[in-house]
C-alpha positions as CSV (number, residue, x, y, z in Angstrom):
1,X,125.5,102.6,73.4
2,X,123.5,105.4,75.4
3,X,124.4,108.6,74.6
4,X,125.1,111.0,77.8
5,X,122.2,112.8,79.5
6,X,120.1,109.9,77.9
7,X,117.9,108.9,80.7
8,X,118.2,104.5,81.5
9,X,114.8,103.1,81.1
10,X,113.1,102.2,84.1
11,X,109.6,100.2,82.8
12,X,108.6,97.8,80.6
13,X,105.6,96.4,79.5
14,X,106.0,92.3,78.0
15,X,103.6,91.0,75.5
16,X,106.2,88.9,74.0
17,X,109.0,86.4,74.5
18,X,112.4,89.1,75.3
19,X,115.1,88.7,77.4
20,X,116.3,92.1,80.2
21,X,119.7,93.5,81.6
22,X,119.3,95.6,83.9
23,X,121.8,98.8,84.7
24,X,122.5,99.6,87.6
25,X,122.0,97.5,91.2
26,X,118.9,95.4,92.4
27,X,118.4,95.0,96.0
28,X,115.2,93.9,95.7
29,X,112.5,91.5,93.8
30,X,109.0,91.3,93.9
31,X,107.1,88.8,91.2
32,X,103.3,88.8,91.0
33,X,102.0,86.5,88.4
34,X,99.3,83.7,87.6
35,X,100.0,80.8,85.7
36,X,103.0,79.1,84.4
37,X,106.4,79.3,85.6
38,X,108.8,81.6,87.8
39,X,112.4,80.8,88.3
40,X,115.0,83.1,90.2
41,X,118.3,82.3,90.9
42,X,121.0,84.3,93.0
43,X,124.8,84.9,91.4
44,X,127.3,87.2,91.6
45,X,129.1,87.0,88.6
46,X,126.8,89.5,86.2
47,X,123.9,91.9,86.0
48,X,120.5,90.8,86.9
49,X,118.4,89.9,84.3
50,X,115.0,88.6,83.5
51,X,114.1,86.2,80.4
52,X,110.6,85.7,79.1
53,X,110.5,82.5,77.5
54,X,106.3,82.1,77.3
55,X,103.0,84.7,77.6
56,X,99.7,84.0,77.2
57,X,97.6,87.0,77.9
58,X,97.8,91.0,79.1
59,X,101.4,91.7,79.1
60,X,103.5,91.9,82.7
61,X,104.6,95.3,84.0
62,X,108.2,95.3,84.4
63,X,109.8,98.1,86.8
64,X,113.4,99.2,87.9
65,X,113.2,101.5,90.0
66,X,115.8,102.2,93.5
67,X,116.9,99.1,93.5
68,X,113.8,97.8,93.1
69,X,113.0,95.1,90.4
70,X,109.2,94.2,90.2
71,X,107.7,91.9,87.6
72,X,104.0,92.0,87.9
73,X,100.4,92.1,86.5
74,X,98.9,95.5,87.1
75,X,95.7,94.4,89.0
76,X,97.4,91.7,90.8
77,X,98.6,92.9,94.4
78,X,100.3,91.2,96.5
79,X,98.1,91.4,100.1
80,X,95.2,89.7,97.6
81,X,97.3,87.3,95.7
82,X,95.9,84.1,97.3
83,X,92.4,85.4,97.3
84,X,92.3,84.7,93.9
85,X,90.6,82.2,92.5
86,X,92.3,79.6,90.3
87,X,89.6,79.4,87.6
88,X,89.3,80.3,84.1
89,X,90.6,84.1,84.3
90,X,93.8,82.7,85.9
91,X,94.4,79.9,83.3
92,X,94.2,82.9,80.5
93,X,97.2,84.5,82.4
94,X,100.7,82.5,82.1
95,X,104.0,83.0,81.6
96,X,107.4,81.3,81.4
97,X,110.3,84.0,83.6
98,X,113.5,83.7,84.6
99,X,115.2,86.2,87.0
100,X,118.7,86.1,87.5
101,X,119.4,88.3,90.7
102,X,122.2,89.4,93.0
103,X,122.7,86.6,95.9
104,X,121.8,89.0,98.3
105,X,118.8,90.2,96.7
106,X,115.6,90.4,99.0
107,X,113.1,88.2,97.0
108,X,109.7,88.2,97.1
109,X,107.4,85.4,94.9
110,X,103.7,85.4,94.8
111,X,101.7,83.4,92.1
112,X,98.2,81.9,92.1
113,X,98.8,78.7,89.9
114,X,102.1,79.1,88.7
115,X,105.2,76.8,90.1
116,X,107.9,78.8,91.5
117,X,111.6,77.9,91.9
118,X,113.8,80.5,94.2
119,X,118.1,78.8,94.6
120,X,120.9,80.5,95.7
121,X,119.9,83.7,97.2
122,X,121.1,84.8,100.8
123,X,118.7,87.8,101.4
124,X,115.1,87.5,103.1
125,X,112.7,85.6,100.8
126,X,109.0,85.6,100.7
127,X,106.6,83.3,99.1
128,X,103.0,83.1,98.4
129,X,101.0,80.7,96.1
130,X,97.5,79.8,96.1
131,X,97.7,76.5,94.2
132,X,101.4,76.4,92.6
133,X,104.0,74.7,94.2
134,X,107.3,76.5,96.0
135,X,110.5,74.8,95.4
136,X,113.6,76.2,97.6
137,X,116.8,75.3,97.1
138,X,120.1,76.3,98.9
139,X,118.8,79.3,100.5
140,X,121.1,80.7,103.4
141,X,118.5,84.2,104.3
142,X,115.2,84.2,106.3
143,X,111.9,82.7,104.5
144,X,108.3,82.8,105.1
145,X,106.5,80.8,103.1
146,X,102.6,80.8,102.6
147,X,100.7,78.1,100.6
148,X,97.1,77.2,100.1
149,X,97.3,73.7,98.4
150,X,100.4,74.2,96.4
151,X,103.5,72.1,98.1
152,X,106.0,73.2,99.8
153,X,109.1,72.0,99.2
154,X,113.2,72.9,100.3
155,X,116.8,71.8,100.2
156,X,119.2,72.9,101.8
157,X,118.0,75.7,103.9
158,X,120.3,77.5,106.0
159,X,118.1,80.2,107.3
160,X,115.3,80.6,110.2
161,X,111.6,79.2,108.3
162,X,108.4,79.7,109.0
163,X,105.4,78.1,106.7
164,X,101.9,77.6,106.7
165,X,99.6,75.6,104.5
166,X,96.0,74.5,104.1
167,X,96.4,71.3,102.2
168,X,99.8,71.3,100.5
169,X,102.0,69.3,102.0
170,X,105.6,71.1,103.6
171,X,108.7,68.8,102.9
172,X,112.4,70.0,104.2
173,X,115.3,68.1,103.3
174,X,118.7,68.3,105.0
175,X,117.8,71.7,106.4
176,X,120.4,73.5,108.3
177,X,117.7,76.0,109.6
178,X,117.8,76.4,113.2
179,X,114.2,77.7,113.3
180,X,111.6,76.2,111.9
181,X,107.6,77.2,112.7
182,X,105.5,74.9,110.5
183,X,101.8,74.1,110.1
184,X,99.5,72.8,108.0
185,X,95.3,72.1,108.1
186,X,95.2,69.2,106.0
187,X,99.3,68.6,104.9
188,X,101.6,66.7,105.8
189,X,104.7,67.8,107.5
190,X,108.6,66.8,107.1
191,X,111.6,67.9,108.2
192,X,115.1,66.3,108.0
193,X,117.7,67.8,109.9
194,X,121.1,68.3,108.5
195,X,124.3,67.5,111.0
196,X,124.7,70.8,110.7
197,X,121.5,71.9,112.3
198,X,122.5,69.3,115.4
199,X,125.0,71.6,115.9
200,X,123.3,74.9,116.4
201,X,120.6,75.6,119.5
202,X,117.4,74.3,117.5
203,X,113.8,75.7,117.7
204,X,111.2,73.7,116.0
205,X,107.1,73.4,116.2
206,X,105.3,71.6,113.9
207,X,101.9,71.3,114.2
208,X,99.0,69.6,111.9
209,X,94.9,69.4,112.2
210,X,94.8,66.0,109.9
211,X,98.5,66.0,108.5
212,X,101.2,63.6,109.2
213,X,104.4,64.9,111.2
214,X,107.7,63.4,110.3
215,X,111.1,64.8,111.7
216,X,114.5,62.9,111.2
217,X,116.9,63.7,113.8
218,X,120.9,63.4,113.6
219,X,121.8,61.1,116.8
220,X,123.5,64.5,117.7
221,X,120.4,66.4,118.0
222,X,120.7,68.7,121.5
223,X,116.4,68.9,121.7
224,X,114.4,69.0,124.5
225,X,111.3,67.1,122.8
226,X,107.8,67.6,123.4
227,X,105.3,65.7,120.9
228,X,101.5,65.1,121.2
229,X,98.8,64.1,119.4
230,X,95.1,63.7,120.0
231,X,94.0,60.5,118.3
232,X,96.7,59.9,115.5
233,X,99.5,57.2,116.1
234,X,102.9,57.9,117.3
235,X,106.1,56.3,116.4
236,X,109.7,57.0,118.0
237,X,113.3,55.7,117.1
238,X,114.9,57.0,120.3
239,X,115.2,55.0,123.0
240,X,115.4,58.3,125.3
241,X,112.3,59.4,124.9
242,X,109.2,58.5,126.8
243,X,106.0,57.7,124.8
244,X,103.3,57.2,126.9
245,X,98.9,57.0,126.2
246,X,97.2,53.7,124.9
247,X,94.2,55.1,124.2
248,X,93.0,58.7,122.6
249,X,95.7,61.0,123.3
250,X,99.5,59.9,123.0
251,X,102.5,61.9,123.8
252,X,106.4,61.6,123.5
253,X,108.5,63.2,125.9
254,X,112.2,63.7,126.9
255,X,115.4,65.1,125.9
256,X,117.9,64.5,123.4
257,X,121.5,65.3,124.5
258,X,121.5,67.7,127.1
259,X,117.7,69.2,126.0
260,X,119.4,72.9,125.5
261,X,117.5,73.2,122.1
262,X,113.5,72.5,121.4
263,X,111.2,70.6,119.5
264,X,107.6,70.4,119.6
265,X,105.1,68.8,117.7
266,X,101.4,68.8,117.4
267,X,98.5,66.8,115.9
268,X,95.1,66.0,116.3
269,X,94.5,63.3,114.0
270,X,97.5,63.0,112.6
271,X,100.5,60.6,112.9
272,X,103.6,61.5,114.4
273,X,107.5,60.1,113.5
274,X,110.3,60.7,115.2
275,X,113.3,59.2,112.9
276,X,116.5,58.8,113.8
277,X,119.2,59.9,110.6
278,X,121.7,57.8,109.7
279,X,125.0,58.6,110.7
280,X,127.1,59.7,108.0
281,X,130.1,57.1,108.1
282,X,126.7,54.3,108.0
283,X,127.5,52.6,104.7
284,X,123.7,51.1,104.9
285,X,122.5,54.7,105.3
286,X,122.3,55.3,101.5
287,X,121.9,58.1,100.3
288,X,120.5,61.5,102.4
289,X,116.9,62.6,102.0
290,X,113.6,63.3,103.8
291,X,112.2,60.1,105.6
292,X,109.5,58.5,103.6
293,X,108.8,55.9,106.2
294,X,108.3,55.1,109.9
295,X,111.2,53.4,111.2
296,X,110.8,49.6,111.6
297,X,112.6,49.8,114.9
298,X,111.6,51.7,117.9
299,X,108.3,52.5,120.0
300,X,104.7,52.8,118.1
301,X,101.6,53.4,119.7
């Protein structure tokens, strides 16, 4: 126990496996690291806390500061994260953290080879990763996401999204996101819709250079759809919508519903899939996920 008039320490520098409780409130959470592993999850019940499990190399600078909890190599700032290159001075740099945060903690992830895992937060969250992968799960805030050939992958998403990649590939399942801005170089891109999503005024645009576009739609879905695509192949489960080109470019048109939300979708070499999601009450629906096929029914060109 403190005595009074003792000041609460506010930085910390980790060499070693230790475990952190942190006094007082966090608001905020900024990660910077390398290699290895970052995990942060969102609760209420508790004070956050950080656990270093593994560390290979200089030691992270830990701060708690105005709310402010940062977990970060010195020399590693953010706005140059991804120019980093993943070679031998990042593979000297890992380490094994798990944050436990408030759920409405703003969260902010950037790594250049580690994996990162963000569930259960509600405030605005950022990600970065050169050549780690981004896992989301249950998120119900805001997220930007920014990969170079790490993949991108989330469940559950309630908030607006906007990603871009190089090569890494962008995978949403059962999103509830009403906005969605996508794109990828050399990914692929795939969204499934949630029924829950059908039910608010949607905003989507996916786009790809070489990457594959797949989006599963609830038979609900209330889009205006726009889809095109230069040379790649296009595919379509709804019988509403008009696909049109034989040779060279190909485009799908129409509305779903009464058109009040939006969807667009662009490629240049890249296929396209419009999937229709089983309904619910389908007993031959199986289980939910993202579509990892073109449907054997409906129009391909």
């Amino acid at each position: 126990m403190k005595e009074a008039g003792m000041p609460v320490q506010s930085e910390w520098s980790l060499s070693a496996p230790q475990q952190l409780t942190f006094e007082g409130p966090v608001t905020a959470l900024a990660v910077r690291t390398l290699g290895g592993t970052v995990n942060v999850v969102g609760t209420d019940s508790g004070p956050a806390a950080l656990q270093l499990s593994e560390i290979d190399g200089p030691p992270l600078v830990v701060t708690h500061r105005d709310g402010v909890l940062t977990v970060a190599y010195e020399d590693l700032q953010w706005k140059k994260l991804l120019d980093w290159s993943p070679g031998r001075r990042a593979r000297k740099r890992t380490a094994t953290v798990t944050l436990t945060v408030p759920t409405a903690t703003r969260v902010e992830v950037g790594t250049v080879t580690a994996d990162a895992v963000v569930s259960g937060v509600a405030g605005r969250t950022e990600i970065r990763s050169a050549t780690g992968d981004a896992t989301l799960v249950g998120l119900t805030g805001e997220v930007r996401a920014e990969v170079v050939a790490g993949r991108l992958e989330a469940q559950r998403l309630g908030g607006d999204l906007r990603a871009g990649s190089v090569s890494g590939d962008i995978t949403l399942v059962e999103s509830a996101s009403a906005v969605v801005k996508a794109d990828t170089v050399t990914g692929d891109v795939v969204v499934d819709l949630s029924p829950e999503a059908a039910a608010k005024r949607l905003d989507l645009a996916l786009s790809s250079v070489a990457g594959e576009v797949a989006v599963r739609l609830p038979g609900t879905a209330d889009v205006e759809v726009r889809a095109n695509t230069t040379g790649g192949t296009v595919s379509c489960a709804f019988d509403e919508l008009l696909v049109s080109g034989q040779f060279g470019a190909r485009k799908v048109g129409g509305a779903l519903g009464a058109g009040g939300g939006r969807l667009k979708v662009t490629t240049v070499t890249g296929a396209i899939a419009l999937l229709r999601r089983p309904d619910a009450a389908d007993p031959s629906a199986g289980t939910a996920g993202a579509p990892t096929d073109v449907p054997a029914q409906g129009k391909v060109l």
